[in-house]
N, C-alpha and C positions, 0 to 999 in steps of 0.2 A: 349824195348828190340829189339834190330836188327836182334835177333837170329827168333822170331817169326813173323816176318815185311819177312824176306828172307825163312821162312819155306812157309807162303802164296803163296808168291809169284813161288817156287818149285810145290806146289801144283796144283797152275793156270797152268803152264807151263807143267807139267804131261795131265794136262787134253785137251790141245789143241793136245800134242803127239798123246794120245789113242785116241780120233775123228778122227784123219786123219788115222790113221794105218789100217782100214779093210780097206782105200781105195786106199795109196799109200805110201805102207813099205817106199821104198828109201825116201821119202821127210818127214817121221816121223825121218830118221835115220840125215837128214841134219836138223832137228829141232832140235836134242838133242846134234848132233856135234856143235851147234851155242849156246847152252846154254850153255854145260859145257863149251867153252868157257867164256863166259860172266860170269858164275858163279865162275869159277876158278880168274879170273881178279877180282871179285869183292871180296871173300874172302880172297883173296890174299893180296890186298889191304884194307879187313880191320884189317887182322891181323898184318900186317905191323904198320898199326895205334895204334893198340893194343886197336879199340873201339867195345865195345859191347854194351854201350847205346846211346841216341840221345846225350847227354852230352857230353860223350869222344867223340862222335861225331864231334862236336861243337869247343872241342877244338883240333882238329887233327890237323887244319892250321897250328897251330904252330909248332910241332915234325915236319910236313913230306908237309910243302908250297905247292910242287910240285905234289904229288901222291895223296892231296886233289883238286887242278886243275883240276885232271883228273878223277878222280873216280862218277862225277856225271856226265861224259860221260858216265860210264859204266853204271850206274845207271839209266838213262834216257833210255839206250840201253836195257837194259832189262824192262824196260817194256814197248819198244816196240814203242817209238819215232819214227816216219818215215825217218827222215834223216841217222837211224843209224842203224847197224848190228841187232841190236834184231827184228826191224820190216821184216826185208826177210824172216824168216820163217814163221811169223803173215799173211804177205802176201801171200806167195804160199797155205797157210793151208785154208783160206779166197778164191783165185781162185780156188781152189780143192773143198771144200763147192758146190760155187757156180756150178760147172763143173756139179759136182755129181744130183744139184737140191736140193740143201739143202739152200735156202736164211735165212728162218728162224732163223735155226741153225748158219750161217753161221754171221747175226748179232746178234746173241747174246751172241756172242762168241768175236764178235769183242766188246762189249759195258761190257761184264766182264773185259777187258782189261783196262777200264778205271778205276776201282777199282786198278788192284795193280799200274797203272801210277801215280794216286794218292798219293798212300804210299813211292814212287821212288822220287815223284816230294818234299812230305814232307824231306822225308831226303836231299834231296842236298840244301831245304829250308836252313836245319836247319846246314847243315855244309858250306853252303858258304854265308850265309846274317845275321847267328845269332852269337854271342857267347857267351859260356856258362860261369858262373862264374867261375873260379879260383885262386888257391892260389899265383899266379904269381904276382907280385907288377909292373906288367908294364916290367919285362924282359919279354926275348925271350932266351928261353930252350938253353942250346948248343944242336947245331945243328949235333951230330954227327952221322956216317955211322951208318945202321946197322947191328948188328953182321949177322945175317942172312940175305944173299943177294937172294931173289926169283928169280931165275934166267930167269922163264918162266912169270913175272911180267908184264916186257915190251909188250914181243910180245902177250899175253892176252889183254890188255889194247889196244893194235893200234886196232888188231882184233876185240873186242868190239864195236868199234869207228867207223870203216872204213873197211867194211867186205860187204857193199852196193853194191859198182861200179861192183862186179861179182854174179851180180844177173841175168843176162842174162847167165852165163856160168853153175850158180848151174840148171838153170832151164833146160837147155840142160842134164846136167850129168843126170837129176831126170827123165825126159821122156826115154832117154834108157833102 
């Protein structure tokens, strides 16, 4: 179930919030503006797919080619991949740690993170290198629009993705 794999992982992400919040409000509040980001883009996207197991998962390629391309960017991004939007807050919450004199805490906060990267890294396994059986004899679905068009899809998804390069600027707004 993807529903309990995404509830974990809301959990993780609750608990790096409340660690940082006696020490510095503003950069808990840019840690939960950068998740509901990513988490909106990723539910978005999977209901778009219409998957709730690693199965439909598996076969999403085919409904939606394009929005499975990109959805293990969001997924890699939340939990926290370096090159991507979800690791800036992992990182400012990690130099706050350290600032504060919390190294301890500070890595083992970062090594719980590998636990849900894990469960991120299994699922885009399992929707971009596996597929699952079905009833298809070798077609490919028509391909059409769908009736509900998420309009805030897109710009979730870039943001997820490429939210990095103003990490100098978030880091300015958070020391004010």
């Amino acid at each position: 179930q993807i529903r309990k794999i995404l509830a974990y992982s809301s959990t993780a992400h609750l608990g790096w919030m409340i660690l940082v919040l006696q020490y510095n409000p503003s950069l808990t509040a840019l840690a939960l503006s950068v998740y509901l980001v990513m988490t909106s883009a990723a539910f978005l996207s999977l209901i778009t797919n219409k998957a709730t197991t690693l199965n439909t998962l598996a076969t999403s390629a085919m409904k939606t080619p394009i929005l499975t391309a990109v959805l293990p960017m969001t997924l890699l991004s939340l939990g926290g991949l370096p090159p991507l939007t979800g690791f800036l807050p992992k990182w400012f919450i990690l130099q706050e740690m350290i600032k504060q004199g919390l190294p301890v805490i500070a890595t083992f906060i970062a090594m719980s993170t590998l636990i849900s990267l894990y469960f991120y890294l299994r699922l885009t396994y399992v929707m971009t290198l596996t597929t699952s059986p079905n009833n298809l004899a070798g077609t490919t679905p028509w391909r059409l629009p769908p009736q509900n068009l998420f309009r805030m899809l897109p710009p979730c998804l870039t943001l997820s993705a490429a939210l990095l390069p103003l990490a100098p600027t978030f880091q300015a707004l958070i020391s004010l």
